[in-house]
C-alpha positions as CSV (number, residue, x, y, z in Angstrom):
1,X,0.0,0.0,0.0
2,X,1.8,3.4,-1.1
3,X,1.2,6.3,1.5
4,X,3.1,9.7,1.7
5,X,5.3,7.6,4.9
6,X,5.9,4.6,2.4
7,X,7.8,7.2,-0.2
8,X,9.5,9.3,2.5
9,X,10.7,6.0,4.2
10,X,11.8,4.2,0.8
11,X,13.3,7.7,-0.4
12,X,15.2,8.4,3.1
13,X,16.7,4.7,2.8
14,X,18.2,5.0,-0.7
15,X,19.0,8.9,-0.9
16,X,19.4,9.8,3.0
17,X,20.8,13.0,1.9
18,X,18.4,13.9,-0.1
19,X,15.4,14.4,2.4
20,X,16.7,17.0,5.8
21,X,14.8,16.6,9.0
22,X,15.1,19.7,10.7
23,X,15.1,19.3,14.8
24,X,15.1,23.8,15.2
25,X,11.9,25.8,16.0
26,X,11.1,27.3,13.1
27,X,8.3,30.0,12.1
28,X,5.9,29.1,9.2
29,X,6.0,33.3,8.2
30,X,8.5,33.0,5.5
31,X,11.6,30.9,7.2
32,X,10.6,27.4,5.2
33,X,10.3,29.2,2.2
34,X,13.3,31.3,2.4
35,X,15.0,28.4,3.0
36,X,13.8,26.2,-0.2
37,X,14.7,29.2,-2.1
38,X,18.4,29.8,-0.9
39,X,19.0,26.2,-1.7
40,X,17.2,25.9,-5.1
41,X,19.1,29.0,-6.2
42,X,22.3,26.1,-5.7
43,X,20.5,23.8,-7.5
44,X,19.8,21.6,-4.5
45,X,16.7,20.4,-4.0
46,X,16.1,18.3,-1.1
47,X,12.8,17.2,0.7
48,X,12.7,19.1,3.8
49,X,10.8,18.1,7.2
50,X,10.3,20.7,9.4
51,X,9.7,18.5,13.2
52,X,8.9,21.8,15.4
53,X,7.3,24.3,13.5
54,X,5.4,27.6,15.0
55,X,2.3,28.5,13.4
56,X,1.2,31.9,12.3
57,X,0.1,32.7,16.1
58,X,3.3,31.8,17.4
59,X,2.5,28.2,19.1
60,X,4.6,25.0,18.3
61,X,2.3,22.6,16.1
62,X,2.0,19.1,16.9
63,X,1.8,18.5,13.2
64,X,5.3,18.2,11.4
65,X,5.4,20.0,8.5
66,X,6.8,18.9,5.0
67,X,7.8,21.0,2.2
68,X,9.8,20.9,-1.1
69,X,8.9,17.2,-1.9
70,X,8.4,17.7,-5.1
71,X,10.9,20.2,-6.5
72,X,12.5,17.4,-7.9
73,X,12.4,16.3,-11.0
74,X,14.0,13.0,-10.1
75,X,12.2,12.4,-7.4
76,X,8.9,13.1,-9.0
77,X,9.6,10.9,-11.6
78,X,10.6,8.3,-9.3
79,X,7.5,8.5,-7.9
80,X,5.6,7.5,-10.7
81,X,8.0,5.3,-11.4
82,X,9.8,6.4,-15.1
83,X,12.6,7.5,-16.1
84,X,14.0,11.3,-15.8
85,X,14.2,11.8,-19.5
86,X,10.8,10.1,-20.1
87,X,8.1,11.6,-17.9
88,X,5.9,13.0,-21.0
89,X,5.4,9.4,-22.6
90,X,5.7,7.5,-18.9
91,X,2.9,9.8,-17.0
92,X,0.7,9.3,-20.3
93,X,1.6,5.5,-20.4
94,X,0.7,5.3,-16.5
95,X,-2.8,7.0,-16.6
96,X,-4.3,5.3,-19.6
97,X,-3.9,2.0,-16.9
98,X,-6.3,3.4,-15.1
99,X,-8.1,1.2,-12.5
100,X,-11.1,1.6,-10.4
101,X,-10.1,3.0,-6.5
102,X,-11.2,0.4,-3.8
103,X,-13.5,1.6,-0.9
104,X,-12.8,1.1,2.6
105,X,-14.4,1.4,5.9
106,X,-13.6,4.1,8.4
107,X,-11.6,1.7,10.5
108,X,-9.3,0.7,7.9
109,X,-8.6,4.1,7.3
110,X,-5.2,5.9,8.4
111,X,-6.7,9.5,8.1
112,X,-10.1,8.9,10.3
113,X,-7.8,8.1,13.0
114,X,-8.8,11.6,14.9
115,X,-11.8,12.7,14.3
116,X,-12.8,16.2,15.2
117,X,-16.2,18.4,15.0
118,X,-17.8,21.2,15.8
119,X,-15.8,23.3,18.3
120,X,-13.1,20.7,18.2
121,X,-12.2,22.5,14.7
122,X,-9.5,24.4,14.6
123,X,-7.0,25.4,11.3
124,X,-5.2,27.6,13.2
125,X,-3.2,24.1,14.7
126,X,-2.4,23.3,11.6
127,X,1.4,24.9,10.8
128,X,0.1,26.5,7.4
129,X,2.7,28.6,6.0
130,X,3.1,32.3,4.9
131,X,5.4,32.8,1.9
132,X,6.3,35.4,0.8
133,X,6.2,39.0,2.3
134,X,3.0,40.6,1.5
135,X,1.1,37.5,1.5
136,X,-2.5,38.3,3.1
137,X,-2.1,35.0,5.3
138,X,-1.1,31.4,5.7
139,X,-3.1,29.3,3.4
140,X,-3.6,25.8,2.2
141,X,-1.2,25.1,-1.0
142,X,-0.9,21.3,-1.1
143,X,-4.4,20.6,-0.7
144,X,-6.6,18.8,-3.0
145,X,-9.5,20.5,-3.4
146,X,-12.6,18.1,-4.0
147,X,-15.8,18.4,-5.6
148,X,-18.5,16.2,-6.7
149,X,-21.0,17.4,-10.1
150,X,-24.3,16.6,-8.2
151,X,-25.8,15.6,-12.1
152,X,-23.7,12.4,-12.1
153,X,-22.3,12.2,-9.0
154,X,-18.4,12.1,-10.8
155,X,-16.0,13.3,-8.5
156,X,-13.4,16.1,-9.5
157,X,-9.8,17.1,-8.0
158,X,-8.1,19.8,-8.1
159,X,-4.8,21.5,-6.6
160,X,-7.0,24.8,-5.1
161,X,-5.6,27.1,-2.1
162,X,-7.3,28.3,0.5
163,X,-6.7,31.3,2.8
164,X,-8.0,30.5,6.2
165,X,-10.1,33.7,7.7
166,X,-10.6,31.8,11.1
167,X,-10.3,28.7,13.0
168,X,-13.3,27.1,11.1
169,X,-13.9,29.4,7.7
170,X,-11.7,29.7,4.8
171,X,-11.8,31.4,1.4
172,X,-11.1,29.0,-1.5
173,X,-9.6,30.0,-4.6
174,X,-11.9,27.9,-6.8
175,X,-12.0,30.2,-9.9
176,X,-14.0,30.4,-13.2
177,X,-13.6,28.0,-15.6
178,X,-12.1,25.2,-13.4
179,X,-14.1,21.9,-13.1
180,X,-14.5,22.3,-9.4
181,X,-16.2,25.7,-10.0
182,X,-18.4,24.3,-12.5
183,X,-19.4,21.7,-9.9
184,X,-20.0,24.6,-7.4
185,X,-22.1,26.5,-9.8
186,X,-24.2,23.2,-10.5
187,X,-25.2,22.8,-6.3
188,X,-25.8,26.6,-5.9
189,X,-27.7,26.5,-8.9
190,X,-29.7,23.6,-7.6
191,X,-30.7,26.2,-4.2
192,X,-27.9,23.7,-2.0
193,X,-25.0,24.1,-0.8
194,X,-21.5,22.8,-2.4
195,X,-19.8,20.0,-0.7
196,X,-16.1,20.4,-0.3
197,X,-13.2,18.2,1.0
198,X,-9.6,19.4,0.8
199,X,-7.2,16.3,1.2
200,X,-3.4,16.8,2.1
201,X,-0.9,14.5,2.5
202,X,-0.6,11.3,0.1
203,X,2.4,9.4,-1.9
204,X,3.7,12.1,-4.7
205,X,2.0,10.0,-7.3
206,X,-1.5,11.1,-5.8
207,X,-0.5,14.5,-6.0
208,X,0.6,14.4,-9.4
209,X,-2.2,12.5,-10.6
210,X,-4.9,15.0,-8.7
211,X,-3.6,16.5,-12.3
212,X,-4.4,15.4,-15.1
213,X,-5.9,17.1,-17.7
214,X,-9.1,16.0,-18.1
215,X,-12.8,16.5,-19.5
216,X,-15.6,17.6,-17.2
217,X,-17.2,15.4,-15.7
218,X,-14.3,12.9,-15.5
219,X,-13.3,11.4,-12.1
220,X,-9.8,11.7,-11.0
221,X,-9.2,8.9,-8.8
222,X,-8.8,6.0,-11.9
223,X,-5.9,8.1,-13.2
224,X,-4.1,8.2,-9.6
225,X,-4.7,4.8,-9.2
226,X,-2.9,4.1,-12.7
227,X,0.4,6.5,-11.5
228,X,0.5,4.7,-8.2
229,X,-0.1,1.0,-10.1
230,X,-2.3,0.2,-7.2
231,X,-5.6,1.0,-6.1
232,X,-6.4,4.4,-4.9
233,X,-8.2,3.7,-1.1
234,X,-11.3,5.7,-0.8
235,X,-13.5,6.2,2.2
236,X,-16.8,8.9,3.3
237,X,-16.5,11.7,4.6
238,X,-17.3,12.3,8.0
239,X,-19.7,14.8,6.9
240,X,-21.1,14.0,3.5
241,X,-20.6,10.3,3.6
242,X,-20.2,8.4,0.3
243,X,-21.7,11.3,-1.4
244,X,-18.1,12.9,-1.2
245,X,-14.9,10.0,-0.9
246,X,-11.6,11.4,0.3
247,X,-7.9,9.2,0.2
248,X,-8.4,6.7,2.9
249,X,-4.2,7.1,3.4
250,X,-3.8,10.9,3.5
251,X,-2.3,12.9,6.3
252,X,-5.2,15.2,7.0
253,X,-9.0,15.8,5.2
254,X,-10.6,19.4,5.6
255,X,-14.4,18.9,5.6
256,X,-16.7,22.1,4.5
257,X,-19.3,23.4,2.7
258,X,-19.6,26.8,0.4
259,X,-22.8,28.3,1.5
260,X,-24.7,29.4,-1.6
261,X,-23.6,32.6,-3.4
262,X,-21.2,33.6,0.1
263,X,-18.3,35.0,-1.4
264,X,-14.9,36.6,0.4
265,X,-12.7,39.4,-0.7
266,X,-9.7,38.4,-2.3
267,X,-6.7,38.1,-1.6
268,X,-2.7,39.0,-2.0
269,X,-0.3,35.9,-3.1
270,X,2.7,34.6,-5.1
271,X,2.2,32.0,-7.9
272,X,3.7,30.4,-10.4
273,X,4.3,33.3,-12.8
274,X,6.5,34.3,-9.6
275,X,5.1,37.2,-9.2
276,X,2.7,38.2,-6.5
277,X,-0.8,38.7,-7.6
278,X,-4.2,39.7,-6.4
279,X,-6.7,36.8,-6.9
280,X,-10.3,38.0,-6.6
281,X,-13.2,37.1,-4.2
282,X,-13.7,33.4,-3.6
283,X,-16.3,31.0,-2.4
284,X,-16.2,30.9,1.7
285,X,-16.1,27.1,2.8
286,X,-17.1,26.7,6.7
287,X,-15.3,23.7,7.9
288,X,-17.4,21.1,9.8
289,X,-14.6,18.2,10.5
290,X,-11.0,17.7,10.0
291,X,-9.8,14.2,10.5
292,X,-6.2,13.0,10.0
293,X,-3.4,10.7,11.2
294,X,-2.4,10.9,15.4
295,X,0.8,11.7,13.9
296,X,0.2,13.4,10.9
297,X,2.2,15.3,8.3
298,X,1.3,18.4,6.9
299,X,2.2,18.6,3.8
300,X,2.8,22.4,2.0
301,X,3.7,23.2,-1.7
302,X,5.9,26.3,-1.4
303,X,4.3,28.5,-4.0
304,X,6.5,30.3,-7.3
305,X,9.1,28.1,-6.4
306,X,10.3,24.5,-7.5
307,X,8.2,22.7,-5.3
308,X,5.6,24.4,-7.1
309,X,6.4,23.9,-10.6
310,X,7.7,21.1,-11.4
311,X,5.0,19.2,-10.2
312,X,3.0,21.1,-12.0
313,X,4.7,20.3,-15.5
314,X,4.4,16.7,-15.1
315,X,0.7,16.2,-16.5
316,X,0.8,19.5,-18.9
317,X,3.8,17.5,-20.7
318,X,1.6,14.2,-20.8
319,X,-1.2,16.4,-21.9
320,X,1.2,18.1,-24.8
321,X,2.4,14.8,-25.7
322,X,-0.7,13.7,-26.3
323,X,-1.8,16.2,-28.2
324,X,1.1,16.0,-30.5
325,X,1.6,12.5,-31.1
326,X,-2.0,13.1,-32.6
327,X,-0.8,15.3,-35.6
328,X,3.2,14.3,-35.7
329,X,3.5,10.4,-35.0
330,X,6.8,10.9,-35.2
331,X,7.5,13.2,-31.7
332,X,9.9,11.6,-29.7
333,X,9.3,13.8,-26.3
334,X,7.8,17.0,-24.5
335,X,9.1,18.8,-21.9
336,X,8.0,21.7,-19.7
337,X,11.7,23.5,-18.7
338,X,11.9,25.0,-15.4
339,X,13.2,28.0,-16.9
340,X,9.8,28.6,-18.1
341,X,8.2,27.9,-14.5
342,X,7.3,24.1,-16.1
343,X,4.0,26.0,-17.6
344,X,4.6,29.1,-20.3
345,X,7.2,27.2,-22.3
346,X,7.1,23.8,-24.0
347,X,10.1,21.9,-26.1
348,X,9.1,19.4,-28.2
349,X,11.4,17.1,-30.1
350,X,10.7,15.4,-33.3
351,X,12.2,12.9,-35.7
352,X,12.8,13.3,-39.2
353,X,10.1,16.4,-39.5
354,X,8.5,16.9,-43.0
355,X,6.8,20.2,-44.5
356,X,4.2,22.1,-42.1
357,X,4.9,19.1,-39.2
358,X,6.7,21.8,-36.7
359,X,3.0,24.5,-37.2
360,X,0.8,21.4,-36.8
361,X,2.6,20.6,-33.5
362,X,2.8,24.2,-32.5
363,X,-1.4,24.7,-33.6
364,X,-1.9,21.2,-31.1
365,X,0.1,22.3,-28.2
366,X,-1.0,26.2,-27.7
367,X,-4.4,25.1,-27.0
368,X,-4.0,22.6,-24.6
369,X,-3.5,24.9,-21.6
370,X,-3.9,28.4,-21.3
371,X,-0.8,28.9,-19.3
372,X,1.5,27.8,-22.5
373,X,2.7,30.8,-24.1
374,X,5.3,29.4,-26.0
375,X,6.3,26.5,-28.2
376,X,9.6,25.5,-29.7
377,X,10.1,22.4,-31.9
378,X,13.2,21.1,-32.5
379,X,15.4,18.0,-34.3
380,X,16.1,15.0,-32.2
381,X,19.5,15.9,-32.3
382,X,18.5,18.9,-29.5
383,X,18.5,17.9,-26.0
384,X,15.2,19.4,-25.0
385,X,16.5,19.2,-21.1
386,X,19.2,21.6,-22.2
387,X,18.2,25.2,-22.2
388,X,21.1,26.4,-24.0
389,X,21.0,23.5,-26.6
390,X,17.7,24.8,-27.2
391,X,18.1,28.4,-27.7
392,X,21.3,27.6,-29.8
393,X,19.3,25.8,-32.1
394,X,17.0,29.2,-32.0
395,X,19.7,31.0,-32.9
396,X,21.5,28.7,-35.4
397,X,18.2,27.4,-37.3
398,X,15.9,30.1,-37.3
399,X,14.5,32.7,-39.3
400,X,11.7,34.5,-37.2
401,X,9.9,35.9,-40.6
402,X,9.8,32.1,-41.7
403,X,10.2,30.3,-38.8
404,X,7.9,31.4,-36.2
405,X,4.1,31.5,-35.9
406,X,2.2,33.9,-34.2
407,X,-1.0,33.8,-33.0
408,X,-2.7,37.3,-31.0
409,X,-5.5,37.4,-29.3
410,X,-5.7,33.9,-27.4
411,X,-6.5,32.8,-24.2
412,X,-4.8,33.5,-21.1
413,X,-4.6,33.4,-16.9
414,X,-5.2,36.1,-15.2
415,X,-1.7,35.3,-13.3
416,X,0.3,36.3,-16.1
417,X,1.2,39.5,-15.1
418,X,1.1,40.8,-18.8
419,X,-2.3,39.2,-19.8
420,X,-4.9,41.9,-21.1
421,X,-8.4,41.3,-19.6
422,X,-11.8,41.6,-22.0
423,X,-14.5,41.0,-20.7
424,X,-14.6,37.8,-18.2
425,X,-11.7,36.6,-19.7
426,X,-7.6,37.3,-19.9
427,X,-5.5,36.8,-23.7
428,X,-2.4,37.1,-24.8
429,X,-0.2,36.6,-28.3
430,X,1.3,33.5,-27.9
431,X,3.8,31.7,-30.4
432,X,5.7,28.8,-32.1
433,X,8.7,28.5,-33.3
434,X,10.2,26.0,-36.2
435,X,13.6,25.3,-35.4
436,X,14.2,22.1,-37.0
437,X,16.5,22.0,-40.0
438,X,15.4,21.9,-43.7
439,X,16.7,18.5,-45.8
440,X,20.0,19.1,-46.8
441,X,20.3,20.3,-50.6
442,X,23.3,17.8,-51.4
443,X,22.3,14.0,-51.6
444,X,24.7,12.3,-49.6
445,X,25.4,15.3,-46.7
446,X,23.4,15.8,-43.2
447,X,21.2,18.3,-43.4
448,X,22.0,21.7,-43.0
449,X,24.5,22.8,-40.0
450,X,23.5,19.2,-38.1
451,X,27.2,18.3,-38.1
452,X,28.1,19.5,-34.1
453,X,31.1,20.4,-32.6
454,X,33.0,17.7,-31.0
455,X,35.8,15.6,-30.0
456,X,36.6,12.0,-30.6
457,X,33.9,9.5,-28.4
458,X,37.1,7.6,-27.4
459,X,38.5,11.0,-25.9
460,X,34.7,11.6,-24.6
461,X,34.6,7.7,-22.9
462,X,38.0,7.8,-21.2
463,X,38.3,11.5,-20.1
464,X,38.0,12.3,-16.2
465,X,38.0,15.9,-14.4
466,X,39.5,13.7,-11.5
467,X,42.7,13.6,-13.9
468,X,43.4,17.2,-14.1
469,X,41.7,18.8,-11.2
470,X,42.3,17.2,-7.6
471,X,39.4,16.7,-5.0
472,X,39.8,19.4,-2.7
473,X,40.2,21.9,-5.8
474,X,37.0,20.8,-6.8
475,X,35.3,20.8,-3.3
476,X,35.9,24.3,-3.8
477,X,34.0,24.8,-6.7
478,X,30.4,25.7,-6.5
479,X,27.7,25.3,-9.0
480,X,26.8,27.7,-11.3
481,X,23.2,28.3,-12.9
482,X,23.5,29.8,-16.4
């Protein structure tokens, strides 16, 4: 059975360095945050458990708090179990074996294991983080927001935050256009109220799966199951019962309902565009139960930074691949580069391209999500993990009057900080770019300037920095990003 505690014990055991307990007091305003930062600007990105962390008011929580799990690209993908370079084909692969989730009862479940109600309720124990400076408060970033369309009863995830107002009342940012707003729409539009369960805390897998891109109504859970190849474990809610099923093996499950037509002012936040943003009234949710482990993790996303994106990537580049295997067999992979916060820029890589292939890739991709701004398709000879391989193929292969398509006027988020708002809705230019190499115009040579720089693979094999450079020397050497 695959839990949050089953990756972070098998992770710990082969890669002890790679996930830090840390034994200090430690304030949730800013400290965890500042502290993923400092070490992703050195390219490090361990897992990072927090065992005595203060909460916004100042009191130690009895909850341990977890952040930075999935800034990893290698550990992500190790999660679901492909390898690094594969993750576009291996998270597609792993969802279409989807499988039914399996109910359980109460008692087999890990999270009912405390129960509390009524005035028991109280988010302020929970070690929610601030941020970044400005923030309006701590909020909820690794929760998975849950819905159900009351038409079919077809449950819906989605990775929502939620600023908590007071021990029991939140405001959730559950925004236009997303399937869990749709699903709130439907109940208030039926006179009721909208069931809501946020659940936190689950193997990365889960969280990854909690997604996918899907169609509305279109359940979730299947998909997750497929990424962790076992059965998701469902079980009631305390408050809903099997109207609304929660993870049986999460940490923690926030119980609530949005009261019809109730909104909240908004609020002020960074995102993934790493920018701080306002992001407008939202539904209020009043919490009736939160249930969780005795000993439970709490498990926080910290937000604009890798933790944040790179999980995020993971099912946009199944999604693109998808999309453009559909017109361009021949695409070999897709990948969402961090340098592009995993979600404006796309690379995708394609064999032996004929006429028009590159535009009908870049006409698939740009719709798929309206955070993708940009598309590049390249030769297979590019290392689309590379940045700089990338944009020297940009540089070396492409002329922009020729070579790039764009496209004004289409959708967009309102957290691009650029994006021009008309009406209900946000847009943006957006654009493509060809950069893979005509035929060559002489039978018998590669194609035009695909001969690379390089030195003799028997050089390459046998060569070692250990030779030339000794080990303190290069102890003393830091990394550098470029």
């Amino acid at each position: 059975m695959k839990d949050l505690r089953s990756f972070l014990a098998d992770w710990e055991r082969q890669y002890p360095q790679d996930l830090c307990r840390i034994e200090k007091e430690v304030s949730v305003k800013y400290e965890p945050t500042a502290l993923a930062a400092a070490l992703e600007k050195r390219d490090l990105f361990p897992a990072l458990i927090f065992q005595n962390p203060l909460t916004a008011q100042g009191n130690r929580s009895r909850f341990p708090l977890l952040t930075n799990l999935l800034a990893s690209r290698r550990r992500c993908a190790a999660a679901i179990g492909v390898p690094l370079d594969q993750v576009a084909q291996g998270y597609f692969d792993r969802i279409s074996q989807s499988r039914p989730p399996e109910v359980v009862s109460s008692r087999e479940a890990p999270v009912k294991e405390v129960i509390q109600k009524g005035a028991e309720v109280n988010l302020h124990e929970i070690p929610l983080v601030v941020h970044h400076e400005g923030t309006s408060g701590p909020r909820l970033t690794a929760a998975m927001a849950t819905t159900v369309d009351p038409k079919t009863g077809i449950d819906n995830c989605a990775l929502q935050s939620g600023v908590i107002r007071s021990r029991n009342k939140l405001t959730w940012a559950n925004a236009g256009g997303a399937h869990n707003f749709f699903n709130l729409k439907a109940w208030w539009d039926s006179g009721k109220d909208c069931p809501v369960a946020f659940w936190i805390g689950h193997h990365p897998a889960a969280s990854l799966g909690g997604q996918q891109k899907l169609s509305h109504p279109q359940s979730h859970y299947p998909g997750i199951s497929g990424l962790l190849g076992e059965p998701l474990r469902l079980v009631p809610t305390e408050t809903f019962g099997k109207e609304l099923m929660v993870p049986a093996d999460a940490e923690i499950v926030i119980e609530g309902f949005a009261p019809k037509d109730v909104w909240e002012s908004g609020h002020y936040a960074g995102d993934h565009a790493k920018t701080m943003i306002p992001i407008g009234p939202g539904p209020v949710v009043h919490v009736t139960c939160i249930t969780h482990r005795r000993d439970a993790y709490y498990h926080d996303i910290a937000v604009g930074h890798a933790d944040n994106l790179v999980m995020g990537g993971f099912a946009l580049e199944a999604a693109v691949y998808e999309a453009a295997k559909k017109v361009a067999p021949s695409v070999q992979n897709v990948h969402l580069p961090l340098s592009g916060v995993c979600r404006r820029i796309v690379y995708v890589q394609v064999k032996d391209p004929t006429a028009g292939m590159a535009r009908a890739i870049i006409s698939a991709a740009l719709p798929v999500d309206n955070r993708i701004k940009y598309v590049f398709v390249v030769d297979d000879d590019v290392d689309i993990f590379n940045d700089r391989e990338v944009l020297l193929a940009l540089v070396n292969r492409a002329q922009l009057d020729r070579d790039m398509l764009l496209i004004p006027g289409l959708p967009d988020t309102p957290i691009d900080p650029i994006a021009v708002r008309v009406g209900d809705g946000y847009v943006t230019a957006k654009a493509g770019f060809d950069l893979t190499l005509p035929p060559s115009p002489l039978p018998g040579f590669p194609k035009q300037f695909e001969a690379s720089i390089g030195f003799p693979a028997a050089l390459e094999k046998k060569l070692r920095i250990e030779d030339f450079l000794d080990t303190e020397t290069l102890k003393r050497l830091e990394r550098e990003a470029q």
